[in-house]
C-alpha positions in Angstrom: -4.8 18.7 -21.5 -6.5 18.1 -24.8 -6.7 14.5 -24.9 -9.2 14.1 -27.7 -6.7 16.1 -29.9 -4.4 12.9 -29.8 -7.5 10.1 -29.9 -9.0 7.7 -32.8 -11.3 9.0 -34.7 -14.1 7.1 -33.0 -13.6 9.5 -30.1 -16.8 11.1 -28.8 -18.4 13.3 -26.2 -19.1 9.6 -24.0 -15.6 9.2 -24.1 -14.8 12.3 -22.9 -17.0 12.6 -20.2 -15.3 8.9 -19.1 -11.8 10.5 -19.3 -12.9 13.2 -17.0 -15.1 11.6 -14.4 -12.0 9.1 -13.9 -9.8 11.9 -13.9 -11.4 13.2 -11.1 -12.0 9.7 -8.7 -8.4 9.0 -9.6 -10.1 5.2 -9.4 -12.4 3.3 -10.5 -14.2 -0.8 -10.7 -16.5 -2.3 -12.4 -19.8 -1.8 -9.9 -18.3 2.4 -9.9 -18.3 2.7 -13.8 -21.4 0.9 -14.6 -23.9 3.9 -13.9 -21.3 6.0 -14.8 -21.4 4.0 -18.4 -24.9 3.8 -18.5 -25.6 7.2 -18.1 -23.3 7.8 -21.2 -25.0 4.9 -23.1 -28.8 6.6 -22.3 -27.5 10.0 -24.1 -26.2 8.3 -27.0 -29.5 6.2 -27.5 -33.2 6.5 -28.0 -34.0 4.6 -24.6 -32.9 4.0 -20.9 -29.8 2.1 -20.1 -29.6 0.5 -16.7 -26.3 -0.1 -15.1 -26.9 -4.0 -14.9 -27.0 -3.8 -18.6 -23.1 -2.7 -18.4 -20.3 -5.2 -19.1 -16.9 -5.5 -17.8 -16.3 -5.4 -21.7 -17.6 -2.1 -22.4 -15.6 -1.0 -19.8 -12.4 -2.2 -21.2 -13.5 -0.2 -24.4 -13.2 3.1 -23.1 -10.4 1.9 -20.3 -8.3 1.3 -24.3 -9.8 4.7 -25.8 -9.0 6.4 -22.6 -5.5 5.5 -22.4 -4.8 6.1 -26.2 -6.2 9.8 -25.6 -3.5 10.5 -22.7 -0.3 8.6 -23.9 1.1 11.6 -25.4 0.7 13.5 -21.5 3.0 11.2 -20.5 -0.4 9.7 -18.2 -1.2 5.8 -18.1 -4.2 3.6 -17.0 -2.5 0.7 -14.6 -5.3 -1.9 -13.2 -4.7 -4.4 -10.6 -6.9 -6.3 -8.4 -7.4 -5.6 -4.1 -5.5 -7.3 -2.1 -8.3 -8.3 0.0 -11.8 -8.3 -2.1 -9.9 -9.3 -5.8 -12.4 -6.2 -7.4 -10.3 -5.0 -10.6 -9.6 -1.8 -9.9 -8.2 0.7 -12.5 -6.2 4.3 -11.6 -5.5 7.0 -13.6 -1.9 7.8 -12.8 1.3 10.2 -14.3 3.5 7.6 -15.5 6.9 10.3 -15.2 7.2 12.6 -12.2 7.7 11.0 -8.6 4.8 10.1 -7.5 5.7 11.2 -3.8 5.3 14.4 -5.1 2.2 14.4 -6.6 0.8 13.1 -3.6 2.4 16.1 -1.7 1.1 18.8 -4.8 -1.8 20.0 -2.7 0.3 19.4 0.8 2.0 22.2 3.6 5.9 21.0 4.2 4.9 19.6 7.5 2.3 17.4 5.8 4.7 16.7 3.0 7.1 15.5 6.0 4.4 13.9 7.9 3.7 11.4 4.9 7.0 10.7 4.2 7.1 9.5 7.6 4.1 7.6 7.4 5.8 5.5 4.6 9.0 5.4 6.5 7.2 3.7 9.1 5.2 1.6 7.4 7.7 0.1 4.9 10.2 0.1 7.9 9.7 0.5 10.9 6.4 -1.7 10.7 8.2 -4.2 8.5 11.0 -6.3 9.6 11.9 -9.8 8.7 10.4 -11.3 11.5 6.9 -9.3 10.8 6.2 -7.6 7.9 3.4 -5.6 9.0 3.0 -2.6 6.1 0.4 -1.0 8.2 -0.2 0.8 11.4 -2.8 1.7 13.9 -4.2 5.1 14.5 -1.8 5.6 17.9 1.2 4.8 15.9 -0.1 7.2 12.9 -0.4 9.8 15.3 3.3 9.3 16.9 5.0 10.4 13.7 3.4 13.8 14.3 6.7 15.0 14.9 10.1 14.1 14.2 11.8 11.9 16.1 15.0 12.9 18.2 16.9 10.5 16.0 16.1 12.3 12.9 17.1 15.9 14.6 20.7 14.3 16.0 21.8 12.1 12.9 20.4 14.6 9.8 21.4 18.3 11.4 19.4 21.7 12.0 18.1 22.3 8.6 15.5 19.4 8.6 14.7 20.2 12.0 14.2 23.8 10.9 11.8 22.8 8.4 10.0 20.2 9.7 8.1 21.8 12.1 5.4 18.7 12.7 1.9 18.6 12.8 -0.6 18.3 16.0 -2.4 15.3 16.5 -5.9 17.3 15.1 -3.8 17.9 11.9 -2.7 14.1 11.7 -6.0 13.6 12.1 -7.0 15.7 9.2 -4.4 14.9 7.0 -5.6 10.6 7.1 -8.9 11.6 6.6 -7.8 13.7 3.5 -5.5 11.0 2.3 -8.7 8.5 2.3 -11.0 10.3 0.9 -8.7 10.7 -2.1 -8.2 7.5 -2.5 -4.6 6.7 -0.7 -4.7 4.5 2.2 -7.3 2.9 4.0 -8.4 2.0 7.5 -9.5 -1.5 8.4 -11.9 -2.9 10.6 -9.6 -3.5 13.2 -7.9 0.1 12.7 -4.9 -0.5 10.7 -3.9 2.0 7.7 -2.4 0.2 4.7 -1.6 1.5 1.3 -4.6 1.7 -1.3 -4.8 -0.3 -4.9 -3.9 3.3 -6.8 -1.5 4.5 -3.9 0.6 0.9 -4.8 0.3 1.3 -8.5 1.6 5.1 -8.3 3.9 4.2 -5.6 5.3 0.9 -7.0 8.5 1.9 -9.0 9.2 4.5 -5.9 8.9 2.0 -2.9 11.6 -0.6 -5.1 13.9 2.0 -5.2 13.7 3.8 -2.3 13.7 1.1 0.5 14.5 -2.0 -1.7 18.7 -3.2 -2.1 18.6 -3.7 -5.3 22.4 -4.4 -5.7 23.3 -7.6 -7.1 25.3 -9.0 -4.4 22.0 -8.5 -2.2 19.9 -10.4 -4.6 18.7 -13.5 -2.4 18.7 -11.0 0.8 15.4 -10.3 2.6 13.8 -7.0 1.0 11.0 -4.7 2.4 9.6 -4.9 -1.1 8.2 -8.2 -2.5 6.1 -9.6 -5.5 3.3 -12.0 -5.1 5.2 -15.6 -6.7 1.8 -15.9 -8.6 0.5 -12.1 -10.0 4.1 -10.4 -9.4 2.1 -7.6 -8.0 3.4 -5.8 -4.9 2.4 -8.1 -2.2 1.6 -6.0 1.2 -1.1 -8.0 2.1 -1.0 -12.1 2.3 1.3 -14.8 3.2 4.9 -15.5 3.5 7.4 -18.2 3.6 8.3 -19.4 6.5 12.0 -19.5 6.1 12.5 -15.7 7.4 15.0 -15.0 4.9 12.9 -16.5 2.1 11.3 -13.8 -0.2 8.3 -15.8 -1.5 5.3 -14.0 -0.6 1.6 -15.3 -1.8 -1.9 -13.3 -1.8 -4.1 -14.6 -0.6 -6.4 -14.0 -3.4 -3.9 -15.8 -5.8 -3.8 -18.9 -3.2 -5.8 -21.3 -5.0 -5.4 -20.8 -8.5 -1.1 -21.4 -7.6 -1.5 -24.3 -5.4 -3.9 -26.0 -7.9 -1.1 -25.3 -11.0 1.2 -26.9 -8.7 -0.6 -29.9 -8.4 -1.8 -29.0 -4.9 1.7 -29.7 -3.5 2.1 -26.9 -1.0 5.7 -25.9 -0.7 7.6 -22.9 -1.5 8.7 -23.1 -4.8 12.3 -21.4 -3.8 13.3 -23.3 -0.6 11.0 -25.8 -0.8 9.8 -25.3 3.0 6.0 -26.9 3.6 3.7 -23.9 3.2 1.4 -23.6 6.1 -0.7 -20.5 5.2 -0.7 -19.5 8.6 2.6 -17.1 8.5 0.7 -13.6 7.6 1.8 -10.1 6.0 -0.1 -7.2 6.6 -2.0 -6.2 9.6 -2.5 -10.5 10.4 1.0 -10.6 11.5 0.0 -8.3 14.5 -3.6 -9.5 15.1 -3.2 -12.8 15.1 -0.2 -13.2 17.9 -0.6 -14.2 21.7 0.9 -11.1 22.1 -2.6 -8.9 20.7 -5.2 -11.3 21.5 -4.4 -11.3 25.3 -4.2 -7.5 25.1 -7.9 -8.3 23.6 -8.7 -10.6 26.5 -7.6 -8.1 28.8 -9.6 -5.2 27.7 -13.1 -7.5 27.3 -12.9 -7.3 23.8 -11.9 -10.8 22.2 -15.4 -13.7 23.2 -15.4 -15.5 26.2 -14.2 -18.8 24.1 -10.9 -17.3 23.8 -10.5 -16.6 26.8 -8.4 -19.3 28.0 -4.7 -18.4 29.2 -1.8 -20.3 28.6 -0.2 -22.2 31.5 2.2 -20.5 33.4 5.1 -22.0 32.1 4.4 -21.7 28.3 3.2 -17.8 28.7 6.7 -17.4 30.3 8.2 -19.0 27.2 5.9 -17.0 25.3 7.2 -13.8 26.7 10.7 -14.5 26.3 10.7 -15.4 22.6 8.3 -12.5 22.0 11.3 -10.2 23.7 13.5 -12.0 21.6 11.3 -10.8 18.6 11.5 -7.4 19.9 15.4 -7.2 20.3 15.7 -8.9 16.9 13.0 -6.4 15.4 15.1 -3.3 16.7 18.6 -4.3 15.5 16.7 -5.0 11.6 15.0 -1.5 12.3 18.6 0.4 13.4 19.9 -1.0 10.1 17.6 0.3 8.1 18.0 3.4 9.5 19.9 5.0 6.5 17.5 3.9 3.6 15.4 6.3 6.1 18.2 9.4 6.5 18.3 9.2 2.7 15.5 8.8 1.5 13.9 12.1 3.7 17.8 14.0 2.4 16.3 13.7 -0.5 12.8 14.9 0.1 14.7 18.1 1.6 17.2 18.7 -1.3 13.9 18.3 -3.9 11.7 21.0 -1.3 14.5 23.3 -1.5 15.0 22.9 -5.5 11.5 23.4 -5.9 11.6 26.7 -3.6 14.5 28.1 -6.0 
């Protein structure tokens, strides 16, 4: 690809040697392109450019240059901001083919299985209406390592053929390779969730492929949602707390949306009083009864929360929380064909791109 073939004339060797080094990370902020930038500014000029002399506006002026130069390659320059830290972060992406398989490019079939899988579960099986999770520890990563039984009964022999599974050092591997390029990430407390470039390649793909986007469906619960205030995919953040409400609000777009709304703080669909304290992401888990006694119990959690309920109340405790489950299991069996189609699919495009 000969971008600077299809750039303005202003186009240079800096430019250039921007295009690539993003090509390469795939990503990049502010605090990653400033040394980058200055190095390119010191070879243009007479004298030393330090990377605190960079501005989020010279940025911006080869982010525009750079995404003139690829247009014609079909390859865009999305930005959005982390879920978590709000750092602008800008990805280099293909803005035509799937982006499940460009993920999968460099991948064996088993790992190609293994991640579709991984998004299976996390979109899924880890995301119901009662807790929309979008993220899993490292003992639930590791039990996709194989197809379940499930799969092999409902979807035949040939996917069972082909999808042979991985071992646990391979799943291993494989998380560690997805990282480092820039995919998913692993929290403090151990949970994978989706990246800032992984949901701007991804974003079109996840609507479509676990989303019911039919009209008669339209104020349904989705796996799917948009921040009310950004409209970026929300995976991380707070919900309504009517369950089949689809508001969703990051938590990094809190502030700014209460404070338009006079600081009134109820959902602007169903009008519910907003609480802040109904999570998505790995919060719904970490913050029930149900994890922090699991905490207590293995020393982890301090001393001052180590107070257990009366008797009576953890008994009510553990009956809604069986409730959950039961409830949880029912959305997850429902949801079972997005799953049988969506990996069909993956199968049908393997064996096309075998022929």
């Amino acid at each position: 690809m000969d971008a600077s073939d299809h750039a303005a004339p202003h186009y240079n060797d800096g430019n250039r040697a921007f295009l690539q080094s993003m090509m390469a990370r795939g990503t990049l902020t502010l605090r990653e392109a400033k040394p980058l930038l200055a190095a390119i500014f010191s070879l243009d000029s007479d004298s030393l450019v330090e990377a605190d002399d960079v501005t989020e506006a010279d940025l911006n002026s080869y982010i525009s240059a750079a995404a003139e130069a690829i247009s014609p390659f079909d390859y865009e320059i999305r930005t959005t901001q982390h879920q978590v830290t709000k750092e602008r972060v800008w990805a280099f992406v293909n803005s035509v083919s799937d982006p499940l398989t460009q993920i999968a490019t460099i991948r064996t079939t088993e790992e190609t299985f293994y991640i579709k899988r991984f998004l299976d579960a996390m979109f899924v099986t880890f995301n119901t209406r009662r807790r929309e999770v979008m993220s899993m520890n490292s003992f639930q990563a590791l039990d996709l390592k194989k197809a379940s039984r499930e799969t092999f009964n409902e979807e035949g022999s040939q996917e069972q053929a082909v999808d042979k599974g991985l071992s646990a050092d391979q799943v291993e591997d494989l998380l560690r390779s997805l990282a480092m390029e820039g995919w998913i990430a692993r929290s403090q407390e151990g949970y994978f969730s989706l990246t800032p470039r992984a949901l701007m390649e991804l974003k079109s793909w996840l609507v479509e492929t676990y989303n019911d986007i039919s009209p008669e469906n339209d104020e349904e619960w989705q796996p799917i949602k948009r921040c009310i205030a950004c409209s970026e995919i929300l995976t991380i953040g707070q919900r309504c707390v009517e369950l089949n409400c689809n508001v969703r609000l990051h938590n990094i777009c809190e502030n700014s949306f209460w404070a338009s709304r006079s600081g009134v703080k109820k959902c602007p669909k169903c009008k519910k009083p907003w609480d802040g304290k109904h999570y998505v992401g790995q919060k719904a888990v970490t913050t029930t009864e149900e994890y922090l006694k699991g905490k207590r119990r293995s020393g982890i959690a301090k001393k001052s929360r180590a107070v257990e309920p009366e008797p009576e109340e953890e008994e009510e405790q553990q009956e809604e929380e069986q409730g959950e489950e039961e409830e949880e299991k029912l959305e997850t069996s429902a949801a079972a064909s997005r799953r049988r189609r969506s990996r069909r699919e993956a199968v049908t495009q393997m064996e096309s791109d075998e022929e």
